[in-house]
C-alpha positions in Angstrom: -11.1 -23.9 23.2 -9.7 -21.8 25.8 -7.1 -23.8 27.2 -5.7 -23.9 23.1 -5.0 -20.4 23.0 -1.4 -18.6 23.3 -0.4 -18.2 26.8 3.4 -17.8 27.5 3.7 -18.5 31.6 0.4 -16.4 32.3 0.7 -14.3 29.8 -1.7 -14.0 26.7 -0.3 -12.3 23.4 -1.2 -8.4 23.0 -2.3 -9.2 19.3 -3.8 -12.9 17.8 -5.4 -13.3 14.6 -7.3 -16.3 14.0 -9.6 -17.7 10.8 -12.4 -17.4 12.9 -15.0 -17.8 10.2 -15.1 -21.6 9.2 -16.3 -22.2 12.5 -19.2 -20.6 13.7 -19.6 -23.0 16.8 -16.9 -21.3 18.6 -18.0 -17.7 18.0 -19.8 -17.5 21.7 -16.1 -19.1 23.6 -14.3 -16.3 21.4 -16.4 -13.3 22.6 -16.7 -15.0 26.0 -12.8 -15.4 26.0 -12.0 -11.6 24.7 -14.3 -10.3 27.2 -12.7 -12.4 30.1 -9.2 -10.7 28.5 -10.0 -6.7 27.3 -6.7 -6.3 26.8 -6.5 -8.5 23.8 -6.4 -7.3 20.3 -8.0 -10.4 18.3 -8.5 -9.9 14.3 -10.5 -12.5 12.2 -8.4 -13.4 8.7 -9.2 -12.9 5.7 -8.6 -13.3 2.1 -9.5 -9.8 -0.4 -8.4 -10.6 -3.8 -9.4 -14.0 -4.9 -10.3 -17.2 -4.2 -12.2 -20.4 -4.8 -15.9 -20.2 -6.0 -18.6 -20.6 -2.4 -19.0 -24.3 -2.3 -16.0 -25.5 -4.6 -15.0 -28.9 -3.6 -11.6 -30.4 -3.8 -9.9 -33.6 -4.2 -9.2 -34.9 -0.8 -5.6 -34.3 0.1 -5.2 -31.3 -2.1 -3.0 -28.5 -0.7 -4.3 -25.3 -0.7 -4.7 -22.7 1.8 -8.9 -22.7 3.3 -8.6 -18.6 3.1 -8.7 -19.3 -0.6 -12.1 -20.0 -0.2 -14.6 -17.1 -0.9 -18.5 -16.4 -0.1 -18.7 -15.1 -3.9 -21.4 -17.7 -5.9 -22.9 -15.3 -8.3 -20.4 -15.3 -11.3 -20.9 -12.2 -12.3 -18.6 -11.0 -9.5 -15.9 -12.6 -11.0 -13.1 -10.5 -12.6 -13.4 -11.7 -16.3 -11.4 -11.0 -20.0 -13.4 -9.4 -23.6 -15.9 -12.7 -24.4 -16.4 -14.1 -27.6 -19.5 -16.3 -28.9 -19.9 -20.0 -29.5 -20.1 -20.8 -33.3 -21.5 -24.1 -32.8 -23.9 -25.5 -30.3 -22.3 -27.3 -27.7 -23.8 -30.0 -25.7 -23.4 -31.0 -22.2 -21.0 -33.9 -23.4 -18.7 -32.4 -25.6 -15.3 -31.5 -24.7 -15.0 -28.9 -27.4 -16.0 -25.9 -28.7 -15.7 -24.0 -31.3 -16.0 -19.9 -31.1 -16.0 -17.6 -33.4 -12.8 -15.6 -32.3 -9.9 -17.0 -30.5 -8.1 -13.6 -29.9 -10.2 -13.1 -26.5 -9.1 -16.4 -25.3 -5.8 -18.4 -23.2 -5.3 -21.8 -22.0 -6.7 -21.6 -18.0 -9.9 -20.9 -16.2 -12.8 -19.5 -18.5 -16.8 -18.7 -18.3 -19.4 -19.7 -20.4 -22.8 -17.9 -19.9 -26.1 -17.8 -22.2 -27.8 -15.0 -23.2 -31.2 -13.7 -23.7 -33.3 -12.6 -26.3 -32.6 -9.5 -25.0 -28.9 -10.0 -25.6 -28.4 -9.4 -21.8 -26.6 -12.7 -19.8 -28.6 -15.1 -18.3 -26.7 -15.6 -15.0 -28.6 -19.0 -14.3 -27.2 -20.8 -17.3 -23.3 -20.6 -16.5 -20.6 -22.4 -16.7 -16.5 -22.2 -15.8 -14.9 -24.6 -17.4 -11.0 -24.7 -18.0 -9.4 -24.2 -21.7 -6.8 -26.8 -22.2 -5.6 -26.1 -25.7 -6.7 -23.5 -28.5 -6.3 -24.9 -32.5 -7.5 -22.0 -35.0 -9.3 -22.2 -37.7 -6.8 -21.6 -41.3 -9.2 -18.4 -41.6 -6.9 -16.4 -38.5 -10.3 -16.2 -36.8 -11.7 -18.9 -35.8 -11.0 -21.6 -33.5 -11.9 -25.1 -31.7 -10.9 -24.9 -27.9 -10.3 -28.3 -25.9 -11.8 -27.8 -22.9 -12.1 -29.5 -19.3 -16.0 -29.1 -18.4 -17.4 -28.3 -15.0 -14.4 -27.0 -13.6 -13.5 -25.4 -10.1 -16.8 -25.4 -8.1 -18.7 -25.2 -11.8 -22.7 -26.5 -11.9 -23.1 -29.5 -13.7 -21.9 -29.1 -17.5 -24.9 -28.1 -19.8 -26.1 -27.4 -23.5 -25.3 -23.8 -25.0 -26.4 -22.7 -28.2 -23.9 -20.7 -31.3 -24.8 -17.2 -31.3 -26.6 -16.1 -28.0 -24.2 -17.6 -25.4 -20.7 -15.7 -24.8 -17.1 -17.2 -23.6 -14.3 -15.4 -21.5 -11.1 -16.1 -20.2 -10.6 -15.5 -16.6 -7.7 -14.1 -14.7 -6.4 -15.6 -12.2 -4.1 -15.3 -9.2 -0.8 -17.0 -8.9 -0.3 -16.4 -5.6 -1.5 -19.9 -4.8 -0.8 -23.3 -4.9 -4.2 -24.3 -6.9 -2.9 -23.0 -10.8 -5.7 -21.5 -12.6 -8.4 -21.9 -9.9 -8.2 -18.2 -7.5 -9.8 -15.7 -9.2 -10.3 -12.4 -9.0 -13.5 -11.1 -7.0 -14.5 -8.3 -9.1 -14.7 -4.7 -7.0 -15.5 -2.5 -10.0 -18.8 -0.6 -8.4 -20.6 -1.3 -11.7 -20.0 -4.8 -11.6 -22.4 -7.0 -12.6 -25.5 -7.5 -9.5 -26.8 -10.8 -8.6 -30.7 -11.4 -8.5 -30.9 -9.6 -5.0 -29.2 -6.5 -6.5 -25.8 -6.8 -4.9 -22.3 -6.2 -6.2 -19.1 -8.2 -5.0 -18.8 -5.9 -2.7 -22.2 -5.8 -1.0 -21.3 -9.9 -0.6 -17.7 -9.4 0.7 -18.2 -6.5 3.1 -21.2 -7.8 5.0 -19.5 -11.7 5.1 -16.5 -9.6 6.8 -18.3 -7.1 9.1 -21.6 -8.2 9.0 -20.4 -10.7 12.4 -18.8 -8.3 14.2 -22.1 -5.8 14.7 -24.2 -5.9 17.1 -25.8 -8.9 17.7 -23.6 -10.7 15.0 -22.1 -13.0 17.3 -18.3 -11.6 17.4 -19.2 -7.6 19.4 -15.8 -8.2 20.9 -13.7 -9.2 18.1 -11.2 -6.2 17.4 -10.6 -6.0 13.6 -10.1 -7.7 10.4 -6.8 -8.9 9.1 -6.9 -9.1 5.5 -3.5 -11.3 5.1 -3.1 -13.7 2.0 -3.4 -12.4 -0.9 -3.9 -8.6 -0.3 -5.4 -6.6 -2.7 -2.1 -5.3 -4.8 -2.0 -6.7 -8.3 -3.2 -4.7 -11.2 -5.0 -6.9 -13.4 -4.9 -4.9 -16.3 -7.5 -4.2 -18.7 -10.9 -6.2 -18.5 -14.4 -6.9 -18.5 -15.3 -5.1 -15.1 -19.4 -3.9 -15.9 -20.0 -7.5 -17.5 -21.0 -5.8 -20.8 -18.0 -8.3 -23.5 -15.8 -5.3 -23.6 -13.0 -5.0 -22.1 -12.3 -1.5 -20.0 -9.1 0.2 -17.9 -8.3 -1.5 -14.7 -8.9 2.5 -13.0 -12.6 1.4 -12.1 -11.5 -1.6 -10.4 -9.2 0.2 -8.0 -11.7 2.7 -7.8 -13.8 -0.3 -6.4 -11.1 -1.6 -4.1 -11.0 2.2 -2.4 -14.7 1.8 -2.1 -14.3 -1.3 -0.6 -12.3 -0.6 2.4 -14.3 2.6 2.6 -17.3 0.4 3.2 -15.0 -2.0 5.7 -14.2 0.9 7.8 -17.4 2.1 7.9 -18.8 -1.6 8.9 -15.8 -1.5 11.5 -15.9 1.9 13.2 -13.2 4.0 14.1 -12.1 1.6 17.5 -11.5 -1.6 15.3 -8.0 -2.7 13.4 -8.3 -2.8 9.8 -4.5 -4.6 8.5 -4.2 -4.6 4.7 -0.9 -4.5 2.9 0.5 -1.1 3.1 -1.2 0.7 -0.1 -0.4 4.5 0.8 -3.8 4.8 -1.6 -5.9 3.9 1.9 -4.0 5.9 4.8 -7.2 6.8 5.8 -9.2 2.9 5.8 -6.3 0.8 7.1 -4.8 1.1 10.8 -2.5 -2.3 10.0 -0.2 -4.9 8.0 0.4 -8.2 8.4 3.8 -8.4 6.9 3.3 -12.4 5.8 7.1 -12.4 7.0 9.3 -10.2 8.4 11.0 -8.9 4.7 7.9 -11.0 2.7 6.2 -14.5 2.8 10.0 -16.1 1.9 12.2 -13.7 3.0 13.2 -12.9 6.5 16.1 -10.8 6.0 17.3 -11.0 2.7 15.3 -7.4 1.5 14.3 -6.3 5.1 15.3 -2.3 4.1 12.0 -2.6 2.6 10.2 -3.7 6.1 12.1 -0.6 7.3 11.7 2.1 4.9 7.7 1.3 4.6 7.1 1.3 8.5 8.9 4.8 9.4 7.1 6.3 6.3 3.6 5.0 7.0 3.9 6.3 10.9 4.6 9.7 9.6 1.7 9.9 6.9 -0.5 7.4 8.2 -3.7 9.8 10.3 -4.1 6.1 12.8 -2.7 4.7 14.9 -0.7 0.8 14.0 -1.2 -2.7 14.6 1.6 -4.3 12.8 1.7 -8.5 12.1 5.3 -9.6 11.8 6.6 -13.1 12.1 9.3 -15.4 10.5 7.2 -17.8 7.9 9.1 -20.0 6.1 13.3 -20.6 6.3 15.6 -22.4 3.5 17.9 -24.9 4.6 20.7 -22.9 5.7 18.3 -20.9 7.6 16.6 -22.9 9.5 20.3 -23.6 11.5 19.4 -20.2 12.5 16.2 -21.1 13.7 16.8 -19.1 17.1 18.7 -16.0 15.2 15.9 -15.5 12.9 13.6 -15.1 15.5 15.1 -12.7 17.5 16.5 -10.8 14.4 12.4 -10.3 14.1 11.9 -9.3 17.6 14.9 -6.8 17.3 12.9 -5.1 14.1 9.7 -5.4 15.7 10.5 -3.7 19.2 12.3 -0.5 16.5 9.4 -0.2 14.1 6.7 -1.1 16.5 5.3 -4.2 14.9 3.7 -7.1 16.9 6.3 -9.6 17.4 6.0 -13.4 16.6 5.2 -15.6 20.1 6.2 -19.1 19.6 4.0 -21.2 21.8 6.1 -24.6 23.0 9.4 -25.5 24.5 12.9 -26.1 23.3 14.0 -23.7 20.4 10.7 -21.9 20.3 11.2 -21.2 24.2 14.6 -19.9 23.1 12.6 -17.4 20.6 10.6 -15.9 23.4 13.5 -14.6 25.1 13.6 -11.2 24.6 10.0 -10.7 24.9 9.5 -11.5 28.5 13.4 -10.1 29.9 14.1 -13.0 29.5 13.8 -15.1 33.3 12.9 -12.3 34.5 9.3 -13.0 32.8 8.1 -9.6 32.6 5.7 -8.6 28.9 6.3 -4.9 27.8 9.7 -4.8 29.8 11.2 -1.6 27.4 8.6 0.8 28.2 7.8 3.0 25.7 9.9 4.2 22.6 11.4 7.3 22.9 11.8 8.1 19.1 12.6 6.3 15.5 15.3 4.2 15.6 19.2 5.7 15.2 21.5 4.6 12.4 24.7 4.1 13.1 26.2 3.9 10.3 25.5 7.8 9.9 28.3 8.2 12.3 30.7 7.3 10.0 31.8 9.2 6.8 29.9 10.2 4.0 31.7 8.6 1.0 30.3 11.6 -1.1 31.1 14.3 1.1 30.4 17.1 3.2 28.2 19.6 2.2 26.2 20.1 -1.2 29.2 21.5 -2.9 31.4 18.5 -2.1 28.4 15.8 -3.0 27.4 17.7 -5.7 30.6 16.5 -7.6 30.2 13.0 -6.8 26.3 12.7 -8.4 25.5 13.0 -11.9 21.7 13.5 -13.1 20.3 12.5 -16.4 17.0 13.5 -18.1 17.5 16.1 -15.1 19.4 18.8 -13.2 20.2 20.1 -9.2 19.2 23.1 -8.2 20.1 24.2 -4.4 17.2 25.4 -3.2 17.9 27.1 0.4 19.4 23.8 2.4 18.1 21.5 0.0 18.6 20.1 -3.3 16.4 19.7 -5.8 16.1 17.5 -8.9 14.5 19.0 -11.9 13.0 17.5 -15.1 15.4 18.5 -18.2 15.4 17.3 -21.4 13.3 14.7 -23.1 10.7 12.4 -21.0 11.7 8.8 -21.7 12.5 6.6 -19.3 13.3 7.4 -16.1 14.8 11.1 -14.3 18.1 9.6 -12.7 20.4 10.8 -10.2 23.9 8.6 -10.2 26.0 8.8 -6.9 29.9 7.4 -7.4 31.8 6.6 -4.5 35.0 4.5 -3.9 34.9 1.7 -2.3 38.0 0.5 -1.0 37.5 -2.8 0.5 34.6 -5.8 0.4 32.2 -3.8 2.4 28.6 -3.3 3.1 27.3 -0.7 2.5 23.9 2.3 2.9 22.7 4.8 1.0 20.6 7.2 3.2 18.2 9.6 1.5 15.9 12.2 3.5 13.4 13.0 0.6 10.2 13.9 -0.8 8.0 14.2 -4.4 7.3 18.0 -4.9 4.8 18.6 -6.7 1.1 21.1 -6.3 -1.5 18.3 -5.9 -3.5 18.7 -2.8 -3.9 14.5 -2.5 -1.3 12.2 -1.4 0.4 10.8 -4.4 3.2 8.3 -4.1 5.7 7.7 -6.5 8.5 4.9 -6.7 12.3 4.6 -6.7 13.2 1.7 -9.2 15.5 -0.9 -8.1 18.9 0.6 -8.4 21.8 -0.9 -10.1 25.1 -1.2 -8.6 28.5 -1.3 -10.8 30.3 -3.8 -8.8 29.5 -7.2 -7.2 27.4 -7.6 -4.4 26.0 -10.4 -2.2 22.9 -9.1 -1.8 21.7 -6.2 -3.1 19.3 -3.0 -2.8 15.1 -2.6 -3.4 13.3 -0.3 -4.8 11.6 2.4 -2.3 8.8 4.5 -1.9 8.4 8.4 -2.0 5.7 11.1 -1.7 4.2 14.3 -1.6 3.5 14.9 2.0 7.0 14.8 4.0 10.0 14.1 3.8 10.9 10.5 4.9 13.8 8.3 5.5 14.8 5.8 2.3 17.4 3.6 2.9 19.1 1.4 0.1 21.1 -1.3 1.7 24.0 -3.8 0.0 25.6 -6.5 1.6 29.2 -7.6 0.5 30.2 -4.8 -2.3 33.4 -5.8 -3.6 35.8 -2.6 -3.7 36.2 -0.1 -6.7 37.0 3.2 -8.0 33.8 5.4 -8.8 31.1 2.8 -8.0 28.2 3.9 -9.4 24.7 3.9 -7.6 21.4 4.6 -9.3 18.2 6.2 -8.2 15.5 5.9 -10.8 12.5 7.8 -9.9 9.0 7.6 -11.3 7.5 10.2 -12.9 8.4 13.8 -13.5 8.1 15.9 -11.0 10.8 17.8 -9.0 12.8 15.8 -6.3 13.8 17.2 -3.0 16.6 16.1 -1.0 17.4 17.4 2.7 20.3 14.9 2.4 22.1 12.3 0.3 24.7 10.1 1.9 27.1 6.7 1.1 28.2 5.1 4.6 30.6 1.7 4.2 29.1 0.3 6.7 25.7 -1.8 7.5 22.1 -0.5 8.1 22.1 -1.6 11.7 19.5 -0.1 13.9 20.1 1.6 17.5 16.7 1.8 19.3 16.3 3.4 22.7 13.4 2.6 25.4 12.4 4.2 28.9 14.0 0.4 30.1 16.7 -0.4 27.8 17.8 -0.6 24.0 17.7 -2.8 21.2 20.5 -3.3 18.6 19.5 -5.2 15.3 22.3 -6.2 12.9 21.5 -7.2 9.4 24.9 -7.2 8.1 26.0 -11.3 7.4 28.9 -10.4 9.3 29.4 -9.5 12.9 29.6 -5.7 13.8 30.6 -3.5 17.0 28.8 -0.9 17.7 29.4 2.3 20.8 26.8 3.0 22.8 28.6 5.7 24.2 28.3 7.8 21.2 24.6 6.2 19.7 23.4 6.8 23.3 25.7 9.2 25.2 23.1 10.0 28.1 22.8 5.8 28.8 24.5 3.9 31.2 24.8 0.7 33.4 23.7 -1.7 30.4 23.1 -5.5 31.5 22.3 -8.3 29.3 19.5 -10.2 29.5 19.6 -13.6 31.3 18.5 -16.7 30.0 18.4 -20.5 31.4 18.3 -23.6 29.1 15.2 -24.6 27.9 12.7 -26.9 29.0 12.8 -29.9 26.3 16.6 -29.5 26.6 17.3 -33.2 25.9 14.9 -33.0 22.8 16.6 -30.3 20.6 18.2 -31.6 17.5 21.8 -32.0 17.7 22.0 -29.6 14.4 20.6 -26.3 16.8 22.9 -26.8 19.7 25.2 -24.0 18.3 21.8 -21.9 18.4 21.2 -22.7 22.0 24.9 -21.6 22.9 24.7 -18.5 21.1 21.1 -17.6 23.0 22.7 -18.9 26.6 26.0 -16.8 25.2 24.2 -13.4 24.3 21.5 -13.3 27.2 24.3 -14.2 29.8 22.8 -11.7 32.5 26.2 -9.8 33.1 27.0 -6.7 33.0 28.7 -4.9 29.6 32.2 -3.9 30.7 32.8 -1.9 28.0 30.4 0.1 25.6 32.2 1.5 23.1 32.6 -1.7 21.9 29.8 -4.0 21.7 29.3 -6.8 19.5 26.4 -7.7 18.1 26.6 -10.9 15.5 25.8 -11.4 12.1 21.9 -11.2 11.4 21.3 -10.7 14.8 20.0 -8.8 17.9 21.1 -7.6 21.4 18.5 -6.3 23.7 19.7 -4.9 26.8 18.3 -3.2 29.9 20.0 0.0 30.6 19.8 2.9 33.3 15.8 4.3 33.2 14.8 7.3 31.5 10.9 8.3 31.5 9.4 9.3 27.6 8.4 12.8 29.9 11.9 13.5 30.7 13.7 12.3 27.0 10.4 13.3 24.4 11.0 11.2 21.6 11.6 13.1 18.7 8.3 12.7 16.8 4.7 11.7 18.0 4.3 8.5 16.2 7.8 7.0 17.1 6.6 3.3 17.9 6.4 1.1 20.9 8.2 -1.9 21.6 7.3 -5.2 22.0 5.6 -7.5 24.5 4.7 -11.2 24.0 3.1 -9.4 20.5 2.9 -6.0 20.5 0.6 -3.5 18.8 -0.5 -0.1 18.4 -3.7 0.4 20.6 -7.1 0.3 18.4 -7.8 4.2 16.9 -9.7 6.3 19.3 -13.1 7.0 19.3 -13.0 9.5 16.9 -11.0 9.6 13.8 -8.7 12.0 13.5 -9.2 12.9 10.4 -11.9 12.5 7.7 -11.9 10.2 5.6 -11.9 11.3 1.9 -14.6 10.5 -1.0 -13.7 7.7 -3.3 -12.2 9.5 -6.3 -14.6 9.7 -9.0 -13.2 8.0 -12.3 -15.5 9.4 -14.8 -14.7 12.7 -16.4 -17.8 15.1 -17.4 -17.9 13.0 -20.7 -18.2 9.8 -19.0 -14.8 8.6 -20.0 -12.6 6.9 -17.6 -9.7 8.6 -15.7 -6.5 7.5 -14.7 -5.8 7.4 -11.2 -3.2 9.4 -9.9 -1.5 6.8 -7.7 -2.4 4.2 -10.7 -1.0 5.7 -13.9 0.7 2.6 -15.3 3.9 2.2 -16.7 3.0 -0.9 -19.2 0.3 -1.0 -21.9 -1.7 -4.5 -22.4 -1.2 -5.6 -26.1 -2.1 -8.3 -28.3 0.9 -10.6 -28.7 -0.2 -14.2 -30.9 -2.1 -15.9 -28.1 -1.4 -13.8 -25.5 -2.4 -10.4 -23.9 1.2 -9.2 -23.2 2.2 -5.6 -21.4 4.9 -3.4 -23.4 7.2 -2.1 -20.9 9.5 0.4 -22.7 12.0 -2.2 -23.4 13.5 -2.6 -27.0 12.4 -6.3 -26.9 8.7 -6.5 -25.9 8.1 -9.3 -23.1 4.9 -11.2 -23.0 3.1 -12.6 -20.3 0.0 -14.3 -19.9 -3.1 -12.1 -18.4 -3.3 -12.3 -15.1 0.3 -12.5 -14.4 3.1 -10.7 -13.4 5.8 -9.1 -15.6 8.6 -10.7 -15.6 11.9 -9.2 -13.5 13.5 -8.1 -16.9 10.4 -6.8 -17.7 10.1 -5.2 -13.9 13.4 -3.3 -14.2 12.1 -1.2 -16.5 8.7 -0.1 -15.1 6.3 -1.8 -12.3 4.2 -3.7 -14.0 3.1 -6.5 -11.7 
């Protein structure tokens, strides 16, 4: 076991997560092995949101992913639709049924489960089977269902009598590869309790952090990375307290903020905690595992969002970060930048802080390593520490809008709103009737195929005392791009950095730009600008700097004005790989370009440095301690090493963690969260449960689903 792990030339990774819990037998060599190395952080993975029923067996050869799999058994701790009853027996053979309303029901996973005489369910005479068509009766209420018996890790199929025995749809998740099978683990607290008296919850917190207790077998394991399949779609309206009716999806995130309440607890303050980053739990989660760099399928196309949400979490966020990033899956004209894509990530990761991706291997993958070790120089952590946020260059050229509120304010129009200088900032104000969205629109010319960045310094204003986010909707851009902008996040607490980046704007007179914000509340700007140029990032270290260039075209850059107190900068040197002979003839242009930007020599001139398309330079430079340059806030992040993270939280929190908001009001009727006041109502289109989302057309989609992206323009639905 040991002599499989990660080590790059004697040196073991900073961060590894593993999916420690399938095999049991190897527990004792993993606490051996993290005892033998302290200084590694190693998290078990896990799956939150849904998953397979405990025991489910599948066809040999099926592709899945084995965190799919769940410890929940009881199906009661399922996430399930409004039930309807049988109107004719139905015996263990039949593949039909016939209920006595169909308006509950869709084509995918569903449960069947008895009743007593009481009327309450009897939980040991169940059944999921899956509903494969739905013919109604010529009544409009009625219906006979066609359905597949014994499905997904069911018991055997068995009799049910009309009446007395109940049928609901399920929800499921399709963020998978098994349609209709992952479903939702139910969180609610009220959720229906096993025969031992346990909720979801009880089941899924002790499976997670019941091992890493004392005596449990894993004492030195140093968190939990909950990574596929994080806990962020709203499922909508449901049957959450297992009582037929169907009730607002508030008391299931309610639930989910008990639930990493309960995992923090279970993990102590010392231990890593990665979720995705839900501003809702600043106070639970210390980590992310990005599935990606961007997301899962993306690693550069909509990395602005990778940005903005790491510089905004490090101000809010009470812990400190362990941060997963790594490239995850290419497209065919990406993989030819095989080498590129990597070190792009490890350019992002030593700005933002995140643990970089260490490729294990020769040949390309040694390639990939290069900036993480100085390249023959072999040396982890080589940067020394950060010595604040990363710069933006492109803030050093001209604001398209102007100088000075005066001059911007003529190049910005609001609607459903107004500007109000306020001192040295500017605020948007709610005015005239509330439908759709306040808006701000910024024009600007543009006078050539460009990219370009809209830079905002903003924050929600508003009198609550909790944190309460709000979003920016995907703006819309007047011209043609070739890739565009993403929505962004805002709140209450401080001001933050929101970047909005295009790639490839064709030129025009008055482009328009516009920011869409959620909700009502005043906006406050510290700034607003339009740059024409890309969002590259200019990072500087006690040892050296890191430039990162998203643009898809090559850009050159002047250290002598980004970093005026640098000097002596030196590329890094690099040696063909090992495994030479072995590359693919397609990724010899990828070795050159490694060999050609890590060429050891010194930079003759930096005023003009260039840095390719979707790319990074790291270079060393003249040393400068973080006593002598303080970087300019406190949770400015650290660079890489082989793959670097945030140390684990110190012994004591920092600050207290806050009860779980009750939902109930004094008359026992749910209330809306305020981080979870939803855009989209669930209504009852024909078959299906469909979400109204403000536009003139309504647009279905099946429960359980997402909305769909014209349906997403409008409000978040998904």
């Amino acid at each position: 076991w040991k002599k499989e792990q990660p080590v790059h030339q004697g040196h073991i990774p900073d961060l590894q997560t593993n999916v420690i819990r399938f095999a049991p037998g190897n527990w004792d060599y993993i606490d051996q092995y993290l005892e033998e190395n302290p200084k590694l952080l190693m998290l078990s993975t896990w799956r939150a949101a849904s998953g397979l029923p405990k025991g489910t067996v599948l066809k040999e050869g099926t592709n899945y992913d084995p965190l799919e799999r769940t410890e929940i058994e009881f199906p009661g701790h399922w996430v399930v639709g409004k039930s309807t009853t049988l109107s004719s027996n139905l015996n263990a053979a039949s593949e039909e049924m016939r209920v006595s309303s169909w308006a509950a029901l869709e084509k995918g996973p569903a449960l069947i489960v008895a009743t007593t005489a009481r009327g309450d369910r009897d939980w040991d005479q169940f059944e999921y089977v899956r509903i494969k068509s739905i013919t109604k009766d010529s009544n409009g209420e009625g219906a006979t269902i066609a359905i597949e018996r014994a499905y997904n890790g069911s018991p055997a199929s068995r009799n049910f009598q009309a009446g007395n025995t109940h049928v609901a749809s399920m929800p499921w998740d399709t963020r998978t590869k098994l349609d209709g099978r992952n479903w939702f683990i139910n969180y609610a607290t009220d959720c229906p309790r096993d025969k031992n008296g346990r909720t979801a919850t009880d089941i899924m917190v002790e499976a997670i952090v019941g091992p890493l207790r004392e005596g449990g077998g894993l004492e030195n394991l140093g968190g939990i990375d909950l990574a596929s399949g994080p806990l962020s779609r709203d499922i909508g309206i449901a049957d959450y307290d297992g009582d037929g009716t169907e009730e607002s999806s508030d008391i299931y995130w309610a639930g989910v903020a008990d639930f990493y309440r309960r995992l923090r607890e279970g993990l102590g303050p010392k231990r890593i905690l990665t979720a995705n980053m839900d501003w809702d739990y600043l106070h639970y989660i210390n980590g992310a595992n990005q599935e990606g760099l961007a997301r899962p399928s993306d690693p550069w196309n909509e990395v602005s969002r990778t940005v903005n949400e790491m510089i905004i979490w490090k101000r809010l966020s009470p812990l400190p970060f362990a941060t997963i990033a790594f490239v995850q899956y290419l497209t065919r004209e990406e993989d030819l930048l095989y080498v590129q894509m990597h070190r792009l990530l490890n350019g992002y990761s030593a700005c933002l802080g995140m643990a970089a991706d260490m490729k294990n291997g020769d040949g390309l993958d040694e390639l990939t390593r290069l900036e993480l070790f100085q390249g023959v120089e072999n040396k982890p952590h080589w940067l020394g520490k950060s010595l604040g946020e990363p710069k933006r260059p492109a803030s050093l050229t001209p604001n398209l809008l102007g100088d000075g509120w005066d001059e911007i304010i003529q190049n910005m129009v609001p609607n459903r709103g107004k500007l109000v200088k306020e001192g040295d900032e500017l605020v948007l104000k709610q005015d005239g009737r509330l439908v759709g969205f306040m808006t701000l629109n910024l024009y600007f010319d543009l006078k050539e195929k460009t990219d370009f960045v809209v830079y905002l310094d903003v924050m929600s204003s508003d009198n609550k005392e909790e944190l309460v986010t709000r979003e920016i909707m995907d703006p819309s851009v007047s011209v043609k791009y070739d890739t565009g902008p993403i929505r962004g996040r805002i709140s209450n607490k401080e001001f933050a950095p929101v970047s909005f980046y295009v790639r490839g704007a064709q030129p025009g007179e008055r482009v328009e730009f516009d920011l869409r914000f959620q909700e009502w509340d005043d906006v406050r700007f510290r700034s607003i600008a339009v740059h024409a140029a890309p969002d590259t990032l200019a990072c500087e270290f006690e040892n050296g700097i890191v430039l990162v260039n998203p643009s898809l075209n090559s850009e050159t850059l002047d250290l002598t004005t980004i970093f005026p107190r640098r000097s002596g900068y030196t590329h890094l040197k690099a040696e063909e790989p090992a495994g030479m002979e072995n590359i693919n003839d397609k990724y010899l242009p990828q070795v050159k370009q490694a060999l050609s930007i890590n060429n050891g020599k010194d930079v003759k001139n930096p005023s003009k440095l260039e840095v390719f398309e979707r790319n990074a330079v790291f270079l060393t430079a003249n040393r400068v301690t973080a006593t002598d340059r303080p970087a300019t806030l406190t949770t400015a992040p650290r660079p890489p090493g082989t793959a670097t993270t945030a140390p684990p939280p110190p012994a004591t929190a920092t600050t207290k963690p806050p009860a779980v908001t009750k939902c109930k009001d004094k008359n026992g009727q749910y209330k809306a969260h305020n981080n979870r006041k939803k855009k989209c109502n669930w209504l009852k289109v024909g078959n299906n449960r469909a979400k109204n989302c403000g536009t003139a057309k309504n647009k279905i989609t099946p429960l359980g689903k997402a909305c769909p992206e014209t349906c997403k323009k409008f409000n978040h639905c998904s």
